[in-house]
VOBA-1610 file (N, C-alpha, C; in pm, whole numbers, padded with zeros to 5 digits, always signed):
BEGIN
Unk+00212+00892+00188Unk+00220+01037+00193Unk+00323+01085+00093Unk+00338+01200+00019Unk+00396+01244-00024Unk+00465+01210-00161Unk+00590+01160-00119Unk+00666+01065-00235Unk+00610+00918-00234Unk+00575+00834-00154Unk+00503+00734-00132Unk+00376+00717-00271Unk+00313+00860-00222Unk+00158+00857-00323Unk+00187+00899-00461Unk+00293+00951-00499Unk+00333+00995-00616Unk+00398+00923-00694Unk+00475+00776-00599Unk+00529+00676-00676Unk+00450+00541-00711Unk+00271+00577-00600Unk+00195+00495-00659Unk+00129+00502-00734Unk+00100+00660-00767Unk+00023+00731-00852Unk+00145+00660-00988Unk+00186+00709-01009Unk+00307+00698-01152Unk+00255+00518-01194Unk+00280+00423-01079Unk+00225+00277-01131Unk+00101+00294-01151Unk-00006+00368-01082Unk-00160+00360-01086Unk-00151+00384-01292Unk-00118+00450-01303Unk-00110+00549-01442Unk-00103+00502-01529Unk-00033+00362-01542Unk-00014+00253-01632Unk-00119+00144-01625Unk-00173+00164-01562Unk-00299+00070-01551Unk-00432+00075-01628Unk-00454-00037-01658Unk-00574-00018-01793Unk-00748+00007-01667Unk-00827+00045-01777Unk-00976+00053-01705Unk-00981-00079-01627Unk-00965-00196-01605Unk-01026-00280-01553Unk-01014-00304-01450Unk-00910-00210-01375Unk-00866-00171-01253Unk-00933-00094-01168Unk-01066-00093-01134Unk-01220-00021-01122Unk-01272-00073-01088Unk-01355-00083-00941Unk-01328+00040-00872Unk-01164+00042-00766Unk-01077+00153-00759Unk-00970+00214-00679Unk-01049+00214-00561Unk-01001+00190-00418Unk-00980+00206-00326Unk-00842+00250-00263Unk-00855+00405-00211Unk-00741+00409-00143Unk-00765+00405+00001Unk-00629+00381+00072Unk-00649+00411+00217Unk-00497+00515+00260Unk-00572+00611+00319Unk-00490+00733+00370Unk-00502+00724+00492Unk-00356+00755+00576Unk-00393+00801+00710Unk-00442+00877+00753Unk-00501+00884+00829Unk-00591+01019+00911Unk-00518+01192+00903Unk-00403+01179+00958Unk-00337+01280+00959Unk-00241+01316+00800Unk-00258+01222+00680Unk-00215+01233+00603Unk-00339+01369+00495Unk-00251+01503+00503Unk-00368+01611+00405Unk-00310+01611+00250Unk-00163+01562+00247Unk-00120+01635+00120Unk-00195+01538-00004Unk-00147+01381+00055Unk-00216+01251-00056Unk-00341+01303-00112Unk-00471+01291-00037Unk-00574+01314-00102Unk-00588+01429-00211Unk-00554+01564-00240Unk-00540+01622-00332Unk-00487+01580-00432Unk-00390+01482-00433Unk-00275+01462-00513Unk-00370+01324-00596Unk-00408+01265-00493Unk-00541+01156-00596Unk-00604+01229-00651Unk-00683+01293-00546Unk-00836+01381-00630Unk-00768+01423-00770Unk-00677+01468-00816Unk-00592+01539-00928Unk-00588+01419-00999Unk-00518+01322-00972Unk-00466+01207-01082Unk-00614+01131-01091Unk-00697+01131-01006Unk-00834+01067-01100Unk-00937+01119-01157Unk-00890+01262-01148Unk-01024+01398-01248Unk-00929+01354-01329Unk-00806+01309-01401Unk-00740+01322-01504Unk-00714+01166-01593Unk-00746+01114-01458Unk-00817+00956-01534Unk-00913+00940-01608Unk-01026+01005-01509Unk-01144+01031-01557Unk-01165+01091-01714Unk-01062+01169-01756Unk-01114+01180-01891Unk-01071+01144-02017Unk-00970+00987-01936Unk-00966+00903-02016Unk-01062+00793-02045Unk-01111+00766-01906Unk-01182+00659-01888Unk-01272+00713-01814Unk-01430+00660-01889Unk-01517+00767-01858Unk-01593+00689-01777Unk-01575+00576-01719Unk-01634+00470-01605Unk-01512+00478-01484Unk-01428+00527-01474Unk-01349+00500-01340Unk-01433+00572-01247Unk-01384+00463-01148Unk-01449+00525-01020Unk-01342+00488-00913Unk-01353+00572-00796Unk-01202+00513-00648Unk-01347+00580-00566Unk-01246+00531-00440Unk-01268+00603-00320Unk-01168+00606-00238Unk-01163+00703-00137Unk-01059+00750-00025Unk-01130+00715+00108Unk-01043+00646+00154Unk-01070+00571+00305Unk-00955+00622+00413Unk-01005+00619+00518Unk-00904+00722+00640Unk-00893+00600+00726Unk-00739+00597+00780Unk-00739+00497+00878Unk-00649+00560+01013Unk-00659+00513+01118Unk-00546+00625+01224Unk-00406+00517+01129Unk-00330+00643+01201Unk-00203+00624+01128Unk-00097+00508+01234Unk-00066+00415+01165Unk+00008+00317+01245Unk+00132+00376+01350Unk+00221+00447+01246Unk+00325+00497+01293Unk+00367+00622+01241Unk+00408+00710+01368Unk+00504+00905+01332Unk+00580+00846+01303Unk+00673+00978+01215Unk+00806+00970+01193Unk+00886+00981+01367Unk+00926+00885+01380Unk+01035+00923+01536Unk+01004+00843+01615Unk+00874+00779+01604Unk+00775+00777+01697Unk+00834+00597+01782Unk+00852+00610+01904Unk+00911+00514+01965Unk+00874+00383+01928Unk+00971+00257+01928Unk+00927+00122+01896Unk+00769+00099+01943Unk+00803+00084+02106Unk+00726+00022+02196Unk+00548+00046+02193Unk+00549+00223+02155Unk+00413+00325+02148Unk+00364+00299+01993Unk+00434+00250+01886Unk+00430+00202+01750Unk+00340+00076+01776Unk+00374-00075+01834Unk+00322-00148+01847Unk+00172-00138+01866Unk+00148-00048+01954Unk+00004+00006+02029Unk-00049+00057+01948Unk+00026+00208+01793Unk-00110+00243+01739Unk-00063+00138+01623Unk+00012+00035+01598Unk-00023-00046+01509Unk-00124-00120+01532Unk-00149-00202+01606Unk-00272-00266+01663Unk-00393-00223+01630Unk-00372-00066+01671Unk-00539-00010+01693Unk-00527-00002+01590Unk-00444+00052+01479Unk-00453+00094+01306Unk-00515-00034+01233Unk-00482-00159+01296Unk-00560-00305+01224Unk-00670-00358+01272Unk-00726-00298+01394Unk-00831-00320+01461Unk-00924-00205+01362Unk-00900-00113+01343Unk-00956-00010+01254Unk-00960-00063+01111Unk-00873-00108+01023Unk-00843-00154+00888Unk-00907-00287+00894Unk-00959-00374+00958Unk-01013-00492+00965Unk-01166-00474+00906Unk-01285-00404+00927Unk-01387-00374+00900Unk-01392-00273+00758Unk-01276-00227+00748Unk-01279-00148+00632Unk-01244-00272+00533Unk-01121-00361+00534Unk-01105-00428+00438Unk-01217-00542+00422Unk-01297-00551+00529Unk-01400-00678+00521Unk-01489-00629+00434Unk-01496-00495+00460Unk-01617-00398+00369Unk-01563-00409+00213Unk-01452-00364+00215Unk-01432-00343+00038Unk-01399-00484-00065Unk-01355-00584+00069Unk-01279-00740+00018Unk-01233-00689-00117Unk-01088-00636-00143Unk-01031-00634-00221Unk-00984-00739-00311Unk-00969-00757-00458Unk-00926-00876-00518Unk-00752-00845-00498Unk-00683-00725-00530Unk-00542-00678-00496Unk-00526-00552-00400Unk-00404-00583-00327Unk-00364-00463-00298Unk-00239-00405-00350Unk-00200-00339-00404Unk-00115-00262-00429Unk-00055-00137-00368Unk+00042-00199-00282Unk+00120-00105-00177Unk+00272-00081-00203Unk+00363+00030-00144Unk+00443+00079-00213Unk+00553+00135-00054Unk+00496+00147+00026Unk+00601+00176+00184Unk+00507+00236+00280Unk+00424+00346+00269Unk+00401+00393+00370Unk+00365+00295+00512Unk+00369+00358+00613Unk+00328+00266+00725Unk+00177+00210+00710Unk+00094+00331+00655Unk-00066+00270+00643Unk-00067+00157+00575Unk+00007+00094+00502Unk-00040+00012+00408Unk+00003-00150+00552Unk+00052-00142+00630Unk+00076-00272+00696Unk-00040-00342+00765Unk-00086-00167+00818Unk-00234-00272+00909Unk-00330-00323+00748Unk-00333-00232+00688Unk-00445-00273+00560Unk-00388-00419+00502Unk-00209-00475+00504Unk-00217-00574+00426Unk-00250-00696+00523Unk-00219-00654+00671Unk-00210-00771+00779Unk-00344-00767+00805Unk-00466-00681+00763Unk-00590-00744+00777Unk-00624-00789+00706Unk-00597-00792+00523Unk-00666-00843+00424Unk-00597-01005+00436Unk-00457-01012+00528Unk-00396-01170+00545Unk-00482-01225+00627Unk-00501-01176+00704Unk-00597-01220+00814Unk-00712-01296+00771Unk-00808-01166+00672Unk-00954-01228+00609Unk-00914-01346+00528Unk-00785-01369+00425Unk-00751-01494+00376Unk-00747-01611+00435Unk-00667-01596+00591Unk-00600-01714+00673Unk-00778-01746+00698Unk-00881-01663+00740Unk-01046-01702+00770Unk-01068-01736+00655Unk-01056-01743+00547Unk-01094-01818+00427Unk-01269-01703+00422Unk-01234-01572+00426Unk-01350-01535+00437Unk-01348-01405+00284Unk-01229-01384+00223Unk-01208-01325+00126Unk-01049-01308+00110Unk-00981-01433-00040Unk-00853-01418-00047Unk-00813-01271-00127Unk-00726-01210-00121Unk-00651-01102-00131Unk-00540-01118-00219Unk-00462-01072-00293Unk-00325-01083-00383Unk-00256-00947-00302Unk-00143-00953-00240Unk-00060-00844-00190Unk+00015-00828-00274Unk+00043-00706-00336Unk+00133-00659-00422Unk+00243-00576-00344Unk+00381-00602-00317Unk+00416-00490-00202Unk+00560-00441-00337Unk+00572-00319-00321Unk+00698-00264-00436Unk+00771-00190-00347Unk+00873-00216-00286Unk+00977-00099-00204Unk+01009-00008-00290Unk+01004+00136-00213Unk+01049+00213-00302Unk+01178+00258-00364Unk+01181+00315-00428Unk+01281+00362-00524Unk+01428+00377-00438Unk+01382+00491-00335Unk+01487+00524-00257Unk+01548+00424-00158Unk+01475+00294-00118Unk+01552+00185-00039Unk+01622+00121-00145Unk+01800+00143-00111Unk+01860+00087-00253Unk+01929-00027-00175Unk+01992-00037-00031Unk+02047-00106+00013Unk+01989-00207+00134Unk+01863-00129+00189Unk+01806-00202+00295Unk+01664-00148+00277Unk+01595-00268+00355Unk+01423-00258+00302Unk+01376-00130+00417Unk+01269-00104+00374Unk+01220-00025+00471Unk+01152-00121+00585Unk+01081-00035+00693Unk+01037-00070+00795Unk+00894-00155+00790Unk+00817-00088+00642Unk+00693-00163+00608Unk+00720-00286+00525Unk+00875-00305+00456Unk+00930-00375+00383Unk+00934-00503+00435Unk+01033-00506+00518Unk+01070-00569+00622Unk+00994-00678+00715Unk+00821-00589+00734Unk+00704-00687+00839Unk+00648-00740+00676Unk+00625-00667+00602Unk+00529-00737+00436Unk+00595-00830+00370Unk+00749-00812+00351Unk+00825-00933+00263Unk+00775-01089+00308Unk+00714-01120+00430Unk+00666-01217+00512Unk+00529-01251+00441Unk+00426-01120+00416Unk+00293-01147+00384Unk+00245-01148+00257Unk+00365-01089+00164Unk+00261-01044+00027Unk+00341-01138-00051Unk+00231-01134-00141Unk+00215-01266-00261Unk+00371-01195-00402Unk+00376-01054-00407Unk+00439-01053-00474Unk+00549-00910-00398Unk+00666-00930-00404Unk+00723-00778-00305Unk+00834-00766-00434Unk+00819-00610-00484Unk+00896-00636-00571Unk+00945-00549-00544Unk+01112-00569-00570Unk+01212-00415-00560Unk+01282-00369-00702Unk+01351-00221-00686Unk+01386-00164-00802Unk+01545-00151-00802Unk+01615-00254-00704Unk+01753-00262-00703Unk+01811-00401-00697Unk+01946-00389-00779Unk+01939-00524-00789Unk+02054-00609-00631Unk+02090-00515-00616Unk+02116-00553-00400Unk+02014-00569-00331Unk+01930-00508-00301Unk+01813-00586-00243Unk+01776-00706-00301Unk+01757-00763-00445Unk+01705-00911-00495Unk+01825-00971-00409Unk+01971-00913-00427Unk+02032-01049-00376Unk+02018-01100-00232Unk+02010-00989-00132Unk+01962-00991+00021Unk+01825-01066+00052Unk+01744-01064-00048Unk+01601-01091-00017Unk+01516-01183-00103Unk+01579-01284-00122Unk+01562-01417-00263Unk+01360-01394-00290Unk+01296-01410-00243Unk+01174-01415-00243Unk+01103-01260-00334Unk+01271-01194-00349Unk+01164-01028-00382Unk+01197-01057-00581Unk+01124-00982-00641Unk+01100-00969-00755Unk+01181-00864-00808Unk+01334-00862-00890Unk+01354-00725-00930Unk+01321-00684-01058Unk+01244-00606-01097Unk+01262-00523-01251Unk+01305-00431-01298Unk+01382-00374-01217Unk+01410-00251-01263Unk+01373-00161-01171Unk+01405-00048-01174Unk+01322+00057-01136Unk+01158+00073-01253Unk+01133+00126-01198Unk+00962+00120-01261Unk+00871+00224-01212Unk+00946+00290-01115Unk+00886+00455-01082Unk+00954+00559-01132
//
């Protein structure tokens, strides 16, 4: 949502055509993201006159506030939901950046790997603004994705496994 989609949009942007077809996944209750794509891929589009995405809705794992215990529950249902969507699209990457949606989507595409039924590349990038501690999607993904890269160089030292380059948003 918000700053989330605008700091994936900015990496999307650097990306050559062969990155086609885009799949996104938005939470249900997320309205502002989808405009903010629809915008950055009419403007792809007239660079590259074969791109194509789509926008996928998933319930939203976790509110802002929203208690540990009641989190667990719509995380669940959010990967019970993201399981048939990712079986559908079998992504070759994902490229995720913090929001909460992106956990059920990466812990089902781990899932379809661990079934040997379609492997996945997790790309996970904390954002900009976690300078000293990971976020909450940070934190369960540093475990699952193939590459987690951060834009500070205190987090590389806390978190040996993460990738730093810089900032890059």
């Amino acid at each position: 949502t918000g700053g989330h989609t605008t700091e994936i949009l900015r990496l999307l942007s650097c990306l050559s055509e062969s990155y086609s077809p885009r799949h996104y996944v938005l939470a249900d209750s997320d309205k502002m993201s989808e405009a903010k794509i629809r915008s950055f891929e009419q403007k792809r589009a007239e660079t590259f006159s074969k791109s194509q995405f789509s926008l996928d809705r998933i319930p939203r794992s976790r509110e802002v506030r929203q208690s540990w215990i009641s989190s667990v529950v719509t995380t669940l249902y959010s990967i019970l939901y993201s399981l048939p969507l990712t079986y559908k699209r079998k992504p070759d990457l994902i490229l995720c950046n913090g929001p909460g949606t992106c956990v059920p989507v990466c812990l089902s595409a781990f899932l379809l790997g661990l079934l040997r039924i379609k492997r996945t590349i997790i790309v996970y990038i904390e954002s900009i603004c976690r300078v000293e501690t990971l976020s909450l999607s940070g934190k369960i993904l540093y475990y699952f994705s193939d590459y987690f890269i951060v834009q500070w160089p205190d987090l590389k030292k806390k978190y040996p496994k993460s990738v730093y380059l810089g900032r890059i948003v």
